[in-house]
ZAMIPA-439341 format. One record per residue (C-alpha): x, y, z. Coordinates in nm, 2 decimals. Example, Ala and Ser with C-alpha at 12.3 -4.5 7.8 and 13.67 -1.06 7.14 Angstrom:
REM ZAMIPA-439341
xx,yy,zz
1.23,-0.45,0.78;
1.37,-0.11,0.71;
REM end
This chain:
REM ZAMIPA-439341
xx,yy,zz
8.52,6.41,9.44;
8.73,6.71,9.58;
8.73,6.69,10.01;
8.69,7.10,10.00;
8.76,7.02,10.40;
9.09,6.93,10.34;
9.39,7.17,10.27;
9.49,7.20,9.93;
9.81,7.42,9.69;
9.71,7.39,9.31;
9.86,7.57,9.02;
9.74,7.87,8.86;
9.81,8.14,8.63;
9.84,8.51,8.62;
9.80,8.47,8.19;
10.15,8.29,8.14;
10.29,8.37,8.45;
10.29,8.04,8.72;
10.09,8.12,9.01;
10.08,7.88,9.35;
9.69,7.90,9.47;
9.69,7.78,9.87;
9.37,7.63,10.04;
9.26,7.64,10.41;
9.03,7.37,10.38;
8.81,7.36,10.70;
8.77,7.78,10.66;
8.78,7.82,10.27;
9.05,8.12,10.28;
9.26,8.11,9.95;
9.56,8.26,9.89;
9.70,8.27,9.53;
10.11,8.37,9.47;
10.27,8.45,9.20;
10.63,8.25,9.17;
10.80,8.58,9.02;
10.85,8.77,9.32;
10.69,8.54,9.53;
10.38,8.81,9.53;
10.05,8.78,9.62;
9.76,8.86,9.40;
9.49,8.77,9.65;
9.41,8.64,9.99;
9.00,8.58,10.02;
8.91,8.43,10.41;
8.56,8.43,10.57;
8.39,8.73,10.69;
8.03,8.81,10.78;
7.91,8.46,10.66;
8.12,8.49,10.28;
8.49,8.44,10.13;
8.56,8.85,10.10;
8.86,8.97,9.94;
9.10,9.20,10.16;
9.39,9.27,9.95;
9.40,9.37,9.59;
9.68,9.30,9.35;
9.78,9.24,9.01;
9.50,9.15,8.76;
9.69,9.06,8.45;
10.07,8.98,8.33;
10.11,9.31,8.15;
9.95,9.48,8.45;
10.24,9.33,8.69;
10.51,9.38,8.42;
10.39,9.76,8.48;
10.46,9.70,8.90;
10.23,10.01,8.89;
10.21,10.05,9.31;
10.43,9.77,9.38;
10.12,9.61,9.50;
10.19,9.33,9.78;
10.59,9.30,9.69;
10.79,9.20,9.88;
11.04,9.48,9.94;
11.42,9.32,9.97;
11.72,9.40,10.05;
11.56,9.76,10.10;
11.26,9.92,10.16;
11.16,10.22,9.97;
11.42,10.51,9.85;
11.78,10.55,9.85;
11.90,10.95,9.87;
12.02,10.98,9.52;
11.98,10.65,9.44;
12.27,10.57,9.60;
12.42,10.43,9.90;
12.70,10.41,10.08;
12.85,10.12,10.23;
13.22,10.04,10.49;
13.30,10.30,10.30;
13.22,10.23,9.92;
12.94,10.38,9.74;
12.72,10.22,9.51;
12.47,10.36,9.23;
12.11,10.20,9.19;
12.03,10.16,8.91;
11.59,10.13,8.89;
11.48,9.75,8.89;
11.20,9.76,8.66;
11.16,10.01,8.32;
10.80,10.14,8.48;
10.90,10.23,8.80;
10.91,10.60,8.91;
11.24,10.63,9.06;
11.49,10.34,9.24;
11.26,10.20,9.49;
11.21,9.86,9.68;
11.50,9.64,9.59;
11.48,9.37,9.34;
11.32,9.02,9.47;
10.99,9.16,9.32;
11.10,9.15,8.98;
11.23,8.78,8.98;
11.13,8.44,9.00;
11.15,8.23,9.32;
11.20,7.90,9.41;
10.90,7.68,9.54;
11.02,7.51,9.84;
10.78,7.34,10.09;
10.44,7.28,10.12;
10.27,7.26,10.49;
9.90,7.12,10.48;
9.85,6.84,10.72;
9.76,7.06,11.03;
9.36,7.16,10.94;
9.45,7.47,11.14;
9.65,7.65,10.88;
9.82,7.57,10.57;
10.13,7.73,10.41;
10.39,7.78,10.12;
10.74,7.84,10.14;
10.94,8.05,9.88;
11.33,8.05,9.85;
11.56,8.34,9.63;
11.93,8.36,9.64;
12.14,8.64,9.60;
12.52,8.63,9.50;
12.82,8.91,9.45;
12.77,8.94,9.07;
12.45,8.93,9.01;
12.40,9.28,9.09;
12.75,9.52,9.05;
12.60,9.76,9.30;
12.50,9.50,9.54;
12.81,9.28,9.60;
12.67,9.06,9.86;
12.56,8.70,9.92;
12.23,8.62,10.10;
11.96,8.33,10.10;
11.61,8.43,10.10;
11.32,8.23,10.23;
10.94,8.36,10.26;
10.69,8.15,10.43;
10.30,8.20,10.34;
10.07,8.14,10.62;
9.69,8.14,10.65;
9.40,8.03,10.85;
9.07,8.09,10.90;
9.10,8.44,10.99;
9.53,8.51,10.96;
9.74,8.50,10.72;
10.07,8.55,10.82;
10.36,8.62,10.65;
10.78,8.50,10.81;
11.04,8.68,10.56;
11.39,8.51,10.65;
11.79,8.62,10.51;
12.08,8.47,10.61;
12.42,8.61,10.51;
12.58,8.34,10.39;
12.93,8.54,10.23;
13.23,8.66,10.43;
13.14,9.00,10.47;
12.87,9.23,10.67;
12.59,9.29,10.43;
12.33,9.59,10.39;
11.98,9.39,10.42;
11.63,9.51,10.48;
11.32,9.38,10.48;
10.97,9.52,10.40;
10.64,9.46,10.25;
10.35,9.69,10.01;
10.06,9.54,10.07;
9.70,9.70,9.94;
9.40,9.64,10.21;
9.04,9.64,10.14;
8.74,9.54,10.35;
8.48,9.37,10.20;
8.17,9.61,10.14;
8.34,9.92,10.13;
8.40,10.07,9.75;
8.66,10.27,9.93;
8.87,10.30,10.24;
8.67,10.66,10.33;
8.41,10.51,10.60;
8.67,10.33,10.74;
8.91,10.42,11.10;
9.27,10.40,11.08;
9.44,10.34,11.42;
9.84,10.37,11.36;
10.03,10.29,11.72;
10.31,10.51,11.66;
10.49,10.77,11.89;
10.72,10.93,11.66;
10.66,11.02,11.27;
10.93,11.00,10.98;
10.97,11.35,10.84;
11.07,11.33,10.56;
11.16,11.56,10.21;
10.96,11.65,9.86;
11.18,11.33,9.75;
11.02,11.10,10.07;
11.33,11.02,10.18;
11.41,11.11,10.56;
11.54,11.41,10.69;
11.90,11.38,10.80;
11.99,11.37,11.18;
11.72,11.40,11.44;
11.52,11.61,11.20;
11.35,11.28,11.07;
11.21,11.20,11.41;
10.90,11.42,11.51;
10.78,11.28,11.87;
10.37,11.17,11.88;
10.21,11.15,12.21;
9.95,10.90,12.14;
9.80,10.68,11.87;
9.72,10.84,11.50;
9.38,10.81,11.44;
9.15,10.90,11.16;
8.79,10.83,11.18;
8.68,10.84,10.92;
8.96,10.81,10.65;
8.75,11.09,10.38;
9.00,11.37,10.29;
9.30,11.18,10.46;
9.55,11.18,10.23;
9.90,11.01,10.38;
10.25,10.88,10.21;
10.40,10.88,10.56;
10.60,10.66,10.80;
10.56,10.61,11.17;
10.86,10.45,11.40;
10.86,10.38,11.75;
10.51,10.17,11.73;
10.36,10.06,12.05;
10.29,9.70,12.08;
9.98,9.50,12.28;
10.04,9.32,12.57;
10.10,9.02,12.34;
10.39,9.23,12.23;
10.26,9.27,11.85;
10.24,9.56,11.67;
9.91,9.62,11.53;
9.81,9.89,11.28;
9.41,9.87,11.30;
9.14,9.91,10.94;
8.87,9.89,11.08;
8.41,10.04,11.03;
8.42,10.26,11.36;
8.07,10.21,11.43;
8.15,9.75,11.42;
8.55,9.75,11.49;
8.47,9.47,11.21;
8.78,9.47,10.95;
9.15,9.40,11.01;
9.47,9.44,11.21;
9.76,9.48,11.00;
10.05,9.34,11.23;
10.42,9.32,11.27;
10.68,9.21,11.56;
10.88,9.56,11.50;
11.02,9.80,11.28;
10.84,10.07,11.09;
10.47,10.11,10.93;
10.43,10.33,10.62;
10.03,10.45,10.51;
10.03,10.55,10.16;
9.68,10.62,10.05;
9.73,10.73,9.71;
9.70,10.45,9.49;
9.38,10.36,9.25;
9.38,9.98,9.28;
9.10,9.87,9.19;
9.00,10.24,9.17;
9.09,10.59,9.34;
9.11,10.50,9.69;
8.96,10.17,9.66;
9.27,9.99,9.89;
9.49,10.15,10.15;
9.88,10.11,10.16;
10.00,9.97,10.52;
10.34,9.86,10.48;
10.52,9.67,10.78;
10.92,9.76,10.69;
11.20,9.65,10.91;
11.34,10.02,10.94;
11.34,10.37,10.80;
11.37,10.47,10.41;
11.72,10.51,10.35;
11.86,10.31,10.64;
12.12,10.20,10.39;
12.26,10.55,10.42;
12.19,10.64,10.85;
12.45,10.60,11.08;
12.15,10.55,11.35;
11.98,10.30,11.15;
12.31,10.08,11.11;
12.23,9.77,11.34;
11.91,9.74,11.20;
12.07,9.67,10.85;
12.38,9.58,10.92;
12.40,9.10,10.85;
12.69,8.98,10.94;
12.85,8.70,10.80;
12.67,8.36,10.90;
12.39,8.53,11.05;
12.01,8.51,11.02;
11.75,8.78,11.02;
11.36,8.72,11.05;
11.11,8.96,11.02;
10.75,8.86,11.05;
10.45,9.05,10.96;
10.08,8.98,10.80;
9.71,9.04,10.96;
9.36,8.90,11.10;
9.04,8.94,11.01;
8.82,9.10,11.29;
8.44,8.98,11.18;
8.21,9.14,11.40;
REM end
């Protein structure tokens, strides 16, 4: 007899694609990855008394070989667009070409598209249980991204979290172009649709940005916001935006809030730093049935911004981590 108390990783399948499915034992919240990309298709955790869903992803094989909305990729070594699908690099510039026959344009780097390593297992601590992914990159592989870099992604839940620790080291000889981001698609249980709902975005400046979303050069991308972005409710709010300059709590986290105004029940969609992007314009599992909230390391484009360098710029022998993910508020 199964101890349903106990953690547990099993495998699964997305059709013939290997999936990893992750049990917190002592809560029931299940979290099931697929090895290519190291993406999620689902994380289900307790809420008001059930196991609810709260993000929606790929349903089928030939649904993620479409990567229709990218849904919860991880977005490496950039985040979003390049201008011209191109970048420019210590002086060398290189053309992108896209990663995947579907996609609309060049957008979110590569790691999506390719299998990953499973590395270690964590389930002996009944207060959360986790997976561990590993991808490497090397000069070759891609002809416009000459670099070398070691990848790790560590899947955390618990009864109410799951938490996500993306990790690159640069492990060539010299500085690399590296960013990090994430496209996850949230849902609350009980709501057909994200329009009841209250979005709380901490941000005090907002990426402006072209008819191509990529940034506006200069000081032209940054348009000062004197307080928190708030939509209540989310009927006839239609965003594919970016806000920088995010405020955190007194914890120190950033937290992007989905929440029912009249309960504050729903979730906090966190992230140590960086950039949040709400794109409400997807139609998983139906027209506005799961809302975009992207934690990304830095702007679309950094690649390209002499005032986003440091935030992309690896040096040789150095390690980056960026950690993001959210909690369930049941009230």
């Amino acid at each position: 007899m199964t101890d349903n108390s106990v953690n547990s990783i099993s495998d699964g399948a997305l059709d013939a694609m290997p999936t990893k499915i992750l049990r917190h034992g002592a809560s029931g919240a299940q979290l099931e990855i697929a090895v290519c990309g190291a993406t999620p298709l689902t994380w289900k955790a307790p809420f008001r008394g059930e196991i609810g869903d709260f993000i929606t992803g790929f349903v089928s094989q030939a649904d993620f070989e479409t990567q229709a909305g990218m849904r919860n990729s991880l977005m490496f070594p950039f985040a979003n667009r390049l201008r011209n699908d191109q970048y420019t690099w210590d002086g060398v510039t290189h053309q992108v070409p896209k990663q995947c026959v579907n996609d609309p344009e060049v957008i979110h780097g590569f790691v999506r598209v390719n299998d990953w390593e499973v590395l270690e297992a964590e389930l002996d601590n009944p207060a959360f249980a986790a997976l561990s992914f590993g991808y490497t990159i090397r000069a070759g592989q891609y002809e416009w991204y000459p670099f070398d870099l070691d990848v790790t992604v560590r899947y955390e839940i618990t009864a109410t979290d799951f938490n996500v620790e993306l990790t690159y080291t640069n492990v060539g000889d010299v500085d690399a172009p590296a960013g990090a981001g994430w496209h996850p698609y949230w849902q609350i249980p009980g709501h057909a649709t994200f329009d009841d709902l209250e979005l709380r975005v901490p941000g005090r400046v907002q990426i402006m940005m072209d008819d191509k979303l990529v940034p506006l050069a200069g000081d032209a991308a940054y348009k000062p916001v004197d307080q928190d972005v708030v939509h209540n409710p989310l009927a006839g709010v239609d965003y594919d935006d970016a806000w920088d300059q995010l405020v955190p709590e007194s914890d120190g986290i950033i937290r992007t809030m989905l929440i029912e105004p009249q309960t504050g029940a729903g979730l906090a969609v966190w992230q140590e730093r960086g950039t949040v992007l709400v794109y409400t314009g997807g139609t998983f599992p139906r027209p506005r049935g799961a809302i975009a909230i992207e934690p990304v390391e830095s702007t679309t484009d950094a690649f390209n911004r002499p005032d986003r360098d440091s935030d992309v710029r690896l040096a040789p022998g150095t390690t980056r981590e960026f950690r993001f993910g959210a909690t369930v508020l049941d009230k």
